[in-house]
C-alpha positions as CSV (number, residue, x, y, z in Angstrom):
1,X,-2.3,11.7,-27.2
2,X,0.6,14.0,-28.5
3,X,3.0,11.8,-26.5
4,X,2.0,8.7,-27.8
5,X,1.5,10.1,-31.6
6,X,5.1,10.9,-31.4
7,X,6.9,8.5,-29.2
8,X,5.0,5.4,-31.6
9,X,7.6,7.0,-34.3
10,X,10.5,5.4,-32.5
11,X,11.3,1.9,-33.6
12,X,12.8,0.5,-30.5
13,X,10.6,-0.4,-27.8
14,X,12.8,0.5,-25.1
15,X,13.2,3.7,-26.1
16,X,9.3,4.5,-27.3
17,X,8.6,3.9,-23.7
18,X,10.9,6.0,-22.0
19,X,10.0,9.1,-24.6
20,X,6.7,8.3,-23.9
21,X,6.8,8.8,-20.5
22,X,8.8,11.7,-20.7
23,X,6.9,12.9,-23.6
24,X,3.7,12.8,-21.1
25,X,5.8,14.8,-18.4
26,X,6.6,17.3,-20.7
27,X,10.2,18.4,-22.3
28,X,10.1,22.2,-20.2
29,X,9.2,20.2,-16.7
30,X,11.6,17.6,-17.8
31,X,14.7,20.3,-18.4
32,X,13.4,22.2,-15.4
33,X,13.3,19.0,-13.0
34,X,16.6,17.9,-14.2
35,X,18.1,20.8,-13.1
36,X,16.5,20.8,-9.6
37,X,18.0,17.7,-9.2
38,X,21.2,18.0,-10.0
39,X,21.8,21.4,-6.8
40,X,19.6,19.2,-4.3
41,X,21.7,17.4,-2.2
42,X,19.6,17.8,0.7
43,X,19.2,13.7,2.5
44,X,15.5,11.9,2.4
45,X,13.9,11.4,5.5
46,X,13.0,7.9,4.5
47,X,15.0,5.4,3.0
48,X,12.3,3.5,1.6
49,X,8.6,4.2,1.2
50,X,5.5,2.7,-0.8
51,X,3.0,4.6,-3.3
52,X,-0.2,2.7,-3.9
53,X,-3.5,3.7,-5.0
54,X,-6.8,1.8,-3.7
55,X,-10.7,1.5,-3.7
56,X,-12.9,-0.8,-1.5
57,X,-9.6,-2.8,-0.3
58,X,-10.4,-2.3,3.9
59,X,-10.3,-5.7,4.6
60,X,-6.5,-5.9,3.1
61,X,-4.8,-2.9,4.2
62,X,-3.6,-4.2,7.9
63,X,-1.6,-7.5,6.6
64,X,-0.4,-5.2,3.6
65,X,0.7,-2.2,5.8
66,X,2.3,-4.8,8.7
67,X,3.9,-7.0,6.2
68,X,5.7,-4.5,4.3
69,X,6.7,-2.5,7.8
70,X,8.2,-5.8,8.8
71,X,10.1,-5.6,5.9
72,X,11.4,-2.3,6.3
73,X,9.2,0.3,4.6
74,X,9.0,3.7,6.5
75,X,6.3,5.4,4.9
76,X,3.1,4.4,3.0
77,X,1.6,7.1,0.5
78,X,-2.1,5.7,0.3
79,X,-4.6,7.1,-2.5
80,X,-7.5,6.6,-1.7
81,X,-9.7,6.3,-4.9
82,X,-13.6,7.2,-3.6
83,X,-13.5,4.3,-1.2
84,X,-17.1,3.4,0.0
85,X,-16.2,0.4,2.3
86,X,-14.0,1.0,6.0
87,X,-10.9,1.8,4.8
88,X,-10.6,5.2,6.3
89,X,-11.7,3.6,9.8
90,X,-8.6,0.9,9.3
91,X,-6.4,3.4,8.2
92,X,-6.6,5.9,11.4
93,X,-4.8,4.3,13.5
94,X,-1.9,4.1,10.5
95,X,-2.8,7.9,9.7
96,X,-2.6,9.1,13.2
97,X,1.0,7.5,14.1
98,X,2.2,8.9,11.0
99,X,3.2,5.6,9.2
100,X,0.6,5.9,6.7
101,X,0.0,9.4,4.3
102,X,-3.6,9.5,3.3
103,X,-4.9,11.6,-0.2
104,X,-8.6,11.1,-1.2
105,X,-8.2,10.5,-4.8
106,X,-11.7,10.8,-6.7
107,X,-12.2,10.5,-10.3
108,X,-11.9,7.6,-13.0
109,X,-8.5,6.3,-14.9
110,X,-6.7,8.0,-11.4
111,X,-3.5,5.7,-11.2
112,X,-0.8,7.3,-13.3
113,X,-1.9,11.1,-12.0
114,X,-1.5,9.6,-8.6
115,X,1.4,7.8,-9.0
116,X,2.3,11.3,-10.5
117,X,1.3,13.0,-7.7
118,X,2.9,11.1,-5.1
119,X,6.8,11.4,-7.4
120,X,6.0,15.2,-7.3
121,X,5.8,16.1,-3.7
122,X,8.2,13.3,-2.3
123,X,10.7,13.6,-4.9
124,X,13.1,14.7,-1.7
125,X,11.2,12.9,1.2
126,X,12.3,9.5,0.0
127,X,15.2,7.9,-1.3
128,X,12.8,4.8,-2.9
129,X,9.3,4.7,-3.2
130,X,8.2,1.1,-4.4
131,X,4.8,1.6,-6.5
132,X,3.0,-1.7,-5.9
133,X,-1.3,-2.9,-5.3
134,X,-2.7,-3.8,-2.3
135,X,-2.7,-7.5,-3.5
136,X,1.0,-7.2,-4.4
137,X,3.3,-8.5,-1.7
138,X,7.0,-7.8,-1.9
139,X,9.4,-11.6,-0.7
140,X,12.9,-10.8,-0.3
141,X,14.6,-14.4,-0.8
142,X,18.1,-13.6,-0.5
143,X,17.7,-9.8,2.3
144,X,16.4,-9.9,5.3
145,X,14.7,-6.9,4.2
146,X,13.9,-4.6,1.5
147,X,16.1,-1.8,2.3
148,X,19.5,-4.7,2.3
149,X,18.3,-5.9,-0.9
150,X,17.9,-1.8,-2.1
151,X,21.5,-0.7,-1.2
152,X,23.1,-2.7,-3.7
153,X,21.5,-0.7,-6.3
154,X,21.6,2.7,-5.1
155,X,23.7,3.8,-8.5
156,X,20.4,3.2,-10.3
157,X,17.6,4.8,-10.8
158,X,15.0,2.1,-10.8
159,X,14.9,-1.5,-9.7
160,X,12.1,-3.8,-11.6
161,X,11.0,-6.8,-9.6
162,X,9.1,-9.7,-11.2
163,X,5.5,-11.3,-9.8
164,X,5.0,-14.9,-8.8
165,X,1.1,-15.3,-9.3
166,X,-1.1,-17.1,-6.6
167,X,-4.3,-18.7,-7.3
168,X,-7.5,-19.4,-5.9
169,X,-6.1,-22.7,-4.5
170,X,-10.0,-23.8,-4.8
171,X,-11.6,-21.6,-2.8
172,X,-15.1,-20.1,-4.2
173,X,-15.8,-18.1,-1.1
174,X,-14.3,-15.3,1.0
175,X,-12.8,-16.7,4.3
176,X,-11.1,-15.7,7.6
177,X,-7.4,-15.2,7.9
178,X,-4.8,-13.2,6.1
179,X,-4.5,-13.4,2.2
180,X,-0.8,-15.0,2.4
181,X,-1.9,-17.7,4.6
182,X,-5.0,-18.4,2.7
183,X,-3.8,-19.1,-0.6
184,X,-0.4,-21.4,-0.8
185,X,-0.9,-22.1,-4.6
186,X,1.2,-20.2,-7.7
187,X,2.0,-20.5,-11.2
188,X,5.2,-21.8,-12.4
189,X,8.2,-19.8,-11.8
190,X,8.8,-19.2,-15.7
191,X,4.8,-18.7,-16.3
192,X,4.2,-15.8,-18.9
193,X,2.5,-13.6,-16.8
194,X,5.1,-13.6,-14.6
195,X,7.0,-11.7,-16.9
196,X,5.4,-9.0,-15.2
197,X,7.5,-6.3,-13.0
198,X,6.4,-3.7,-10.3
199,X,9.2,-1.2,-9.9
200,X,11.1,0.7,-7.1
201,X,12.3,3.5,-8.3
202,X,14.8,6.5,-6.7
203,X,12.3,9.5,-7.2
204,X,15.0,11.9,-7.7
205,X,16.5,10.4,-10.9
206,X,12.5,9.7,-12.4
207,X,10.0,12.0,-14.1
208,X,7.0,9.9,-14.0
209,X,5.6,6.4,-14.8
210,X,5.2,5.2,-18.3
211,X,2.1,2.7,-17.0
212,X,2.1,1.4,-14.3
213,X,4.7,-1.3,-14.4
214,X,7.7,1.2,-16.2
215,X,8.9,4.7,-15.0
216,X,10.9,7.2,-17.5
217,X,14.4,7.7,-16.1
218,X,16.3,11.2,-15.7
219,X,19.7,9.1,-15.7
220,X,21.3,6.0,-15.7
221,X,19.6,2.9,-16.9
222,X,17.2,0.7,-14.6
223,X,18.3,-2.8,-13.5
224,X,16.8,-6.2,-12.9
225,X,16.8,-8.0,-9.3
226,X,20.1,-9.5,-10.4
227,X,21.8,-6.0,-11.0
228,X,21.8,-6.5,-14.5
229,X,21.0,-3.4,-16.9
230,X,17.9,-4.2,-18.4
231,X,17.9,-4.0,-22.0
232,X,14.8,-5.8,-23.1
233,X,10.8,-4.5,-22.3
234,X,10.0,-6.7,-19.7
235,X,7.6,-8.6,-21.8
236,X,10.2,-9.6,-23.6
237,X,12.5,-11.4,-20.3
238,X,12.6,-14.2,-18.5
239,X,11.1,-13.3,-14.9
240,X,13.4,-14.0,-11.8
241,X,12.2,-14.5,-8.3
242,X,15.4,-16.0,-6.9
243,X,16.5,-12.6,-5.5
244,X,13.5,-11.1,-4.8
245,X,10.2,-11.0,-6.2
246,X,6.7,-9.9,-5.7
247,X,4.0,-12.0,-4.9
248,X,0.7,-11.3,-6.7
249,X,-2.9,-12.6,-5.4
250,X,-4.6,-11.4,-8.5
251,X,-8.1,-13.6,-8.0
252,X,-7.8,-14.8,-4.2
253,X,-11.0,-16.3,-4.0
254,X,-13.9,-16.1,-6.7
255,X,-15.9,-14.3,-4.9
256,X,-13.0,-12.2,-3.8
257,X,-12.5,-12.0,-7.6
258,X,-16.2,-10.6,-8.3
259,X,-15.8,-8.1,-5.8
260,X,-12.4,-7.1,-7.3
261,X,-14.4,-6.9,-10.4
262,X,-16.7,-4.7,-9.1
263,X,-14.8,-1.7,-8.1
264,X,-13.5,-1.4,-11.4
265,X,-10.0,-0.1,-12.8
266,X,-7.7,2.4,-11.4
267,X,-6.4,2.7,-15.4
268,X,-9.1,2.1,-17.5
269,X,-12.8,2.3,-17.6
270,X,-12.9,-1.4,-18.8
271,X,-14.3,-4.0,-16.7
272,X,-12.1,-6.9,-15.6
273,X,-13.9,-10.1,-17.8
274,X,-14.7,-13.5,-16.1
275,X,-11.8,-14.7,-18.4
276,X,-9.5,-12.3,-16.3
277,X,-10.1,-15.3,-13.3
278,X,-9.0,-18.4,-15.3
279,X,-5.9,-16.5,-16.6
280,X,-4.7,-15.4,-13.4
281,X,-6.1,-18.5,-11.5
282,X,-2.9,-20.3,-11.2
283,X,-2.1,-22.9,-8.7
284,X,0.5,-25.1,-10.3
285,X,2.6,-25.5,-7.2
286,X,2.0,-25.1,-3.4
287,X,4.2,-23.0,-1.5
Protein backbone atom coordinates (compact mmCIF):
# COMPACT_ATOMS: atom_id res chain seq x y z
CA UNK A 1 0.00 0.00 0.00
CA UNK A 2 3.03 2.36 0.92
CA UNK A 3 4.37 1.60 -2.56
CA UNK A 4 1.60 2.53 -4.40
CA UNK A 5 0.66 5.62 -2.03
CA UNK A 6 3.96 6.92 -3.07
CA UNK A 7 4.79 5.75 -6.50
CA UNK A 8 0.90 7.32 -7.68
CA UNK A 9 2.84 10.76 -6.79
CA UNK A 10 4.87 10.45 -9.96
CA UNK A 11 3.28 11.91 -13.04
CA UNK A 12 4.74 9.69 -15.72
CA UNK A 13 3.48 6.43 -16.16
CA UNK A 14 6.58 4.85 -17.08
CA UNK A 15 8.29 5.77 -14.26
CA UNK A 16 5.23 5.22 -11.51
CA UNK A 17 5.57 1.67 -12.56
CA UNK A 18 9.06 1.06 -12.27
CA UNK A 19 9.11 2.87 -8.52
CA UNK A 20 6.37 0.92 -7.94
CA UNK A 21 7.89 -2.18 -8.38
CA UNK A 22 10.91 -1.23 -6.78
CA UNK A 23 9.08 0.55 -4.13
CA UNK A 24 7.33 -3.02 -3.33
CA UNK A 25 10.92 -4.72 -3.30
CA UNK A 26 12.09 -2.36 -1.03
CA UNK A 27 14.96 0.56 -1.28
CA UNK A 28 17.61 -1.48 1.45
CA UNK A 29 16.99 -4.97 -0.77
CA UNK A 30 17.19 -2.87 -3.75
CA UNK A 31 20.77 -1.14 -2.74
CA UNK A 32 21.83 -4.48 -1.28
CA UNK A 33 20.82 -6.59 -4.53
CA UNK A 34 22.39 -4.08 -6.76
CA UNK A 35 25.50 -4.54 -5.29
CA UNK A 36 25.39 -8.36 -5.39
CA UNK A 37 25.10 -8.03 -8.74
CA UNK A 38 27.45 -5.97 -9.81
CA UNK A 39 30.79 -8.74 -8.04
CA UNK A 40 28.85 -11.86 -9.47
CA UNK A 41 30.23 -12.80 -12.54
CA UNK A 42 29.74 -16.37 -11.93
CA UNK A 43 27.95 -18.01 -15.67
CA UNK A 44 24.08 -19.41 -15.48
CA UNK A 45 23.61 -22.82 -15.94
CA UNK A 46 20.74 -22.14 -18.21
CA UNK A 47 20.45 -19.91 -20.91
CA UNK A 48 16.84 -19.67 -20.87
CA UNK A 49 14.18 -20.93 -18.53
CA UNK A 50 10.32 -20.33 -17.85
CA UNK A 51 8.56 -19.15 -14.48
CA UNK A 52 4.82 -19.86 -14.46
CA UNK A 53 2.36 -20.33 -11.76
CA UNK A 54 -0.73 -22.85 -12.18
CA UNK A 55 -3.94 -24.51 -10.65
CA UNK A 56 -6.13 -27.26 -12.11
CA UNK A 57 -4.20 -26.95 -15.64
CA UNK A 58 -3.10 -31.13 -15.86
CA UNK A 59 -4.57 -31.55 -18.97
CA UNK A 60 -2.25 -28.56 -20.54
CA UNK A 61 1.08 -28.94 -19.09
CA UNK A 62 2.60 -31.80 -21.73
CA UNK A 63 1.93 -29.63 -25.02
CA UNK A 64 3.06 -26.48 -22.91
CA UNK A 65 6.23 -28.10 -21.48
CA UNK A 66 7.09 -29.98 -25.13
CA UNK A 67 6.33 -27.01 -27.11
CA UNK A 68 8.43 -24.64 -25.31
CA UNK A 69 11.48 -27.42 -25.01
CA UNK A 70 11.26 -27.56 -28.69
CA UNK A 71 11.82 -24.12 -28.75
CA UNK A 72 14.74 -24.09 -26.61
CA UNK A 73 13.80 -23.56 -23.01
CA UNK A 74 16.07 -25.50 -20.46
CA UNK A 75 14.28 -25.25 -17.34
CA UNK A 76 10.65 -24.82 -16.24
CA UNK A 77 9.99 -23.31 -12.65
CA UNK A 78 6.38 -24.66 -12.04
CA UNK A 79 4.20 -23.25 -8.96
CA UNK A 80 1.89 -25.14 -8.27
CA UNK A 81 -1.08 -23.14 -6.74
CA UNK A 82 -3.19 -25.99 -4.48
CA UNK A 83 -3.83 -27.96 -7.61
CA UNK A 84 -6.60 -30.58 -6.99
CA UNK A 85 -6.76 -32.15 -10.54
CA UNK A 86 -3.42 -34.66 -11.94
CA UNK A 87 -1.05 -32.29 -12.36
CA UNK A 88 1.50 -33.65 -9.98
CA UNK A 89 0.98 -37.24 -11.74
CA UNK A 90 1.80 -35.33 -15.41
CA UNK A 91 4.45 -33.50 -13.96
CA UNK A 92 6.67 -36.57 -12.53
CA UNK A 93 7.99 -37.68 -15.26
CA UNK A 94 9.18 -33.75 -16.03
CA UNK A 95 10.21 -33.54 -12.22
CA UNK A 96 12.15 -36.63 -12.16
CA UNK A 97 14.42 -35.93 -15.39
CA UNK A 98 15.00 -32.67 -13.97
CA UNK A 99 13.49 -30.46 -16.83
CA UNK A 100 10.71 -29.28 -14.70
CA UNK A 101 11.28 -27.53 -10.83
CA UNK A 102 8.20 -28.10 -8.86
CA UNK A 103 7.07 -25.56 -5.56
CA UNK A 104 3.61 -26.17 -4.12
CA UNK A 105 2.43 -22.76 -3.85
CA UNK A 106 -0.84 -22.52 -1.56
CA UNK A 107 -2.62 -19.45 -0.61
CA UNK A 108 -4.83 -16.76 -2.57
CA UNK A 109 -3.47 -13.61 -4.75
CA UNK A 110 -0.04 -16.00 -5.05
CA UNK A 111 1.38 -14.78 -8.54
CA UNK A 112 3.58 -11.82 -7.92
CA UNK A 113 5.12 -13.60 -4.47
CA UNK A 114 5.88 -16.41 -6.79
CA UNK A 115 7.02 -14.81 -9.58
CA UNK A 116 9.12 -13.23 -6.62
CA UNK A 117 10.09 -16.21 -5.37
CA UNK A 118 11.27 -17.81 -8.39
CA UNK A 119 13.69 -14.11 -9.47
CA UNK A 120 15.06 -14.69 -5.80
CA UNK A 121 16.59 -18.03 -5.91
CA UNK A 122 17.47 -18.19 -9.70
CA UNK A 123 18.74 -14.82 -10.02
CA UNK A 124 22.29 -16.78 -10.91
CA UNK A 125 20.82 -20.12 -12.31
CA UNK A 126 19.51 -18.43 -15.43
CA UNK A 127 20.43 -15.99 -17.82
CA UNK A 128 16.44 -15.47 -18.97
CA UNK A 129 13.53 -16.61 -17.29
CA UNK A 130 10.33 -15.86 -19.56
CA UNK A 131 7.29 -15.39 -17.06
CA UNK A 132 4.34 -16.64 -19.12
CA UNK A 133 0.58 -18.87 -18.33
CA UNK A 134 0.00 -22.13 -19.24
CA UNK A 135 -2.36 -20.99 -22.02
CA UNK A 136 0.35 -18.61 -23.28
CA UNK A 137 2.39 -20.05 -26.14
CA UNK A 138 5.61 -18.37 -27.17
CA UNK A 139 5.88 -18.23 -31.80
CA UNK A 140 9.26 -17.19 -32.88
CA UNK A 141 8.46 -15.93 -36.58
CA UNK A 142 11.67 -14.68 -37.66
CA UNK A 143 14.34 -17.52 -34.96
CA UNK A 144 14.24 -20.79 -35.12
CA UNK A 145 14.17 -20.66 -31.56
CA UNK A 146 13.75 -18.60 -28.54
CA UNK A 147 17.25 -18.58 -27.40
CA UNK A 148 18.45 -17.01 -31.43
CA UNK A 149 15.77 -14.55 -31.09
CA UNK A 150 17.22 -13.72 -27.13
CA UNK A 151 20.88 -13.14 -28.08
CA UNK A 152 20.22 -10.09 -29.83
CA UNK A 153 19.18 -8.51 -26.79
CA UNK A 154 21.48 -9.70 -24.28
CA UNK A 155 22.48 -5.76 -23.44
CA UNK A 156 18.95 -5.52 -21.99
CA UNK A 157 17.45 -6.27 -19.20
CA UNK A 158 13.98 -7.29 -20.28
CA UNK A 159 12.46 -8.12 -23.59
CA UNK A 160 8.40 -7.55 -23.75
CA UNK A 161 6.62 -9.70 -26.23
CA UNK A 162 3.09 -8.91 -27.41
CA UNK A 163 -0.05 -11.63 -27.51
CA UNK A 164 -2.01 -12.68 -30.56
CA UNK A 165 -5.40 -13.84 -28.99
CA UNK A 166 -7.17 -17.07 -30.21
CA UNK A 167 -10.76 -17.71 -29.85
CA UNK A 168 -13.10 -20.34 -29.36
CA UNK A 169 -13.29 -20.89 -33.16
CA UNK A 170 -17.06 -22.22 -32.15
CA UNK A 171 -16.46 -24.76 -30.03
CA UNK A 172 -18.82 -25.07 -26.83
CA UNK A 173 -17.33 -28.19 -25.56
CA UNK A 174 -13.96 -29.61 -24.38
CA UNK A 175 -12.44 -31.88 -27.14
CA UNK A 176 -9.45 -34.21 -27.89
CA UNK A 177 -6.15 -32.96 -29.22
CA UNK A 178 -3.69 -30.29 -28.31
CA UNK A 179 -4.92 -26.61 -27.70
CA UNK A 180 -2.74 -25.25 -30.76
CA UNK A 181 -4.29 -27.56 -33.13
CA UNK A 182 -7.77 -27.16 -31.79
CA UNK A 183 -8.25 -23.58 -32.11
CA UNK A 184 -6.96 -21.90 -35.60
CA UNK A 185 -8.94 -18.66 -35.02
CA UNK A 186 -7.38 -15.08 -33.57
CA UNK A 187 -8.10 -11.53 -33.36
CA UNK A 188 -6.74 -9.00 -35.68
CA UNK A 189 -3.07 -8.41 -35.48
CA UNK A 190 -3.63 -4.60 -34.30
CA UNK A 191 -6.69 -5.77 -31.87
CA UNK A 192 -6.53 -3.78 -28.44
CA UNK A 193 -6.01 -6.45 -26.36
CA UNK A 194 -3.19 -7.39 -28.12
CA UNK A 195 -1.50 -4.53 -26.74
CA UNK A 196 -0.79 -6.85 -24.16
CA UNK A 197 3.04 -8.07 -23.43
CA UNK A 198 4.45 -11.12 -21.31
CA UNK A 199 8.08 -10.36 -20.56
CA UNK A 200 11.47 -12.17 -20.59
CA UNK A 201 13.52 -10.68 -18.41
CA UNK A 202 17.58 -11.24 -17.49
CA UNK A 203 17.06 -11.93 -13.68
CA UNK A 204 20.17 -10.42 -12.74
CA UNK A 205 19.51 -6.82 -13.87
CA UNK A 206 15.52 -7.12 -12.25
CA UNK A 207 14.18 -6.71 -8.74
CA UNK A 208 10.79 -7.94 -9.15
CA UNK A 209 7.56 -7.70 -11.24
CA UNK A 210 5.48 -4.71 -11.26
CA UNK A 211 2.24 -7.09 -12.24
CA UNK A 212 2.38 -9.53 -14.02
CA UNK A 213 3.00 -8.16 -17.52
CA UNK A 214 5.98 -5.38 -16.31
CA UNK A 215 9.20 -6.11 -14.13
CA UNK A 216 11.23 -3.14 -12.35
CA UNK A 217 14.68 -2.87 -13.90
CA UNK A 218 18.09 -2.58 -11.92
CA UNK A 219 19.72 -1.12 -15.24
CA UNK A 220 19.28 -0.28 -18.61
CA UNK A 221 16.02 0.16 -20.18
CA UNK A 222 13.72 -2.82 -21.58
CA UNK A 223 13.12 -3.21 -25.27
CA UNK A 224 10.40 -4.31 -27.63
CA UNK A 225 10.65 -7.51 -30.11
CA UNK A 226 12.00 -5.04 -32.62
CA UNK A 227 14.98 -3.93 -30.26
CA UNK A 228 13.49 -0.69 -29.82
CA UNK A 229 13.76 0.98 -26.20
CA UNK A 230 10.37 1.09 -25.08
CA UNK A 231 9.26 4.30 -24.02
CA UNK A 232 5.60 4.11 -23.85
CA UNK A 233 3.41 1.66 -21.04
CA UNK A 234 2.46 -1.02 -23.22
CA UNK A 235 -1.07 0.02 -23.18
CA UNK A 236 -0.21 2.73 -24.76
CA UNK A 237 1.81 0.82 -28.19
CA UNK A 238 0.94 -0.64 -31.12
CA UNK A 239 1.50 -4.55 -30.57
CA UNK A 240 3.98 -6.41 -33.02
CA UNK A 241 4.01 -10.08 -33.71
CA UNK A 242 6.18 -9.97 -36.88
CA UNK A 243 9.25 -10.94 -34.82
CA UNK A 244 7.94 -12.79 -32.29
CA UNK A 245 4.94 -12.92 -30.35
CA UNK A 246 3.00 -14.95 -27.90
CA UNK A 247 0.05 -16.69 -28.60
CA UNK A 248 -2.77 -16.44 -26.04
CA UNK A 249 -5.82 -19.13 -25.77
CA UNK A 250 -7.55 -17.06 -23.26
CA UNK A 251 -11.26 -18.86 -23.61
CA UNK A 252 -10.40 -22.20 -25.71
CA UNK A 253 -13.60 -23.66 -25.61
CA UNK A 254 -16.68 -22.44 -23.42
CA UNK A 255 -16.67 -24.99 -21.37
CA UNK A 256 -12.96 -24.87 -21.23
CA UNK A 257 -13.70 -21.19 -20.30
CA UNK A 258 -16.14 -22.17 -17.18
CA UNK A 259 -13.70 -24.32 -15.93
CA UNK A 260 -10.98 -21.54 -16.22
CA UNK A 261 -13.44 -19.62 -14.39
CA UNK A 262 -13.73 -21.84 -11.74
CA UNK A 263 -10.30 -22.05 -10.34
CA UNK A 264 -10.24 -18.59 -9.87
CA UNK A 265 -7.32 -15.89 -10.08
CA UNK A 266 -3.70 -16.28 -9.32
CA UNK A 267 -3.95 -12.07 -8.72
CA UNK A 268 -7.04 -11.26 -7.44
CA UNK A 269 -9.90 -12.76 -5.51
CA UNK A 270 -12.28 -11.61 -8.33
CA UNK A 271 -14.04 -13.99 -10.36
CA UNK A 272 -13.49 -13.92 -14.14
CA UNK A 273 -17.30 -12.53 -15.48
CA UNK A 274 -19.10 -14.37 -18.47
CA UNK A 275 -18.31 -10.99 -20.25
CA UNK A 276 -14.51 -12.01 -19.83
CA UNK A 277 -15.58 -14.87 -22.79
CA UNK A 278 -16.94 -12.43 -25.42
CA UNK A 279 -14.04 -10.11 -24.94
CA UNK A 280 -11.41 -12.51 -25.43
CA UNK A 281 -13.48 -14.70 -27.81
CA UNK A 282 -11.84 -13.60 -30.87
CA UNK A 283 -11.76 -15.36 -34.15
CA UNK A 284 -11.36 -12.73 -36.80
CA UNK A 285 -8.87 -14.67 -38.89
CA UNK A 286 -7.92 -18.41 -39.21
CA UNK A 287 -4.41 -19.31 -38.89
Amino acid sequence: MFAELIAGLIPNKMARNRWRGILRYGLCRAVKLMRRMKHDKSPPKYYLTICAIAKNEGPYFKEWIEWHKKLGVEKFYIYDNESTDNTKEVLEPYINSGLVEYIYFPGKRQQLLAYDDCLEKHRLDARWIAVIDLDEFIVPQKDATIPEFLRKFESYPAVEINWLIYGSGGAREIAEGNVMDRFKYHSLPNHISNRHVKSIVNPRRVFCFIGCHEVARMSGRTVDSHGEIIKKNFRDREPQQDVIRINHYAVKSYEEFLNKRSRGRARTLKQRNLEYFNQYDLNDIKE
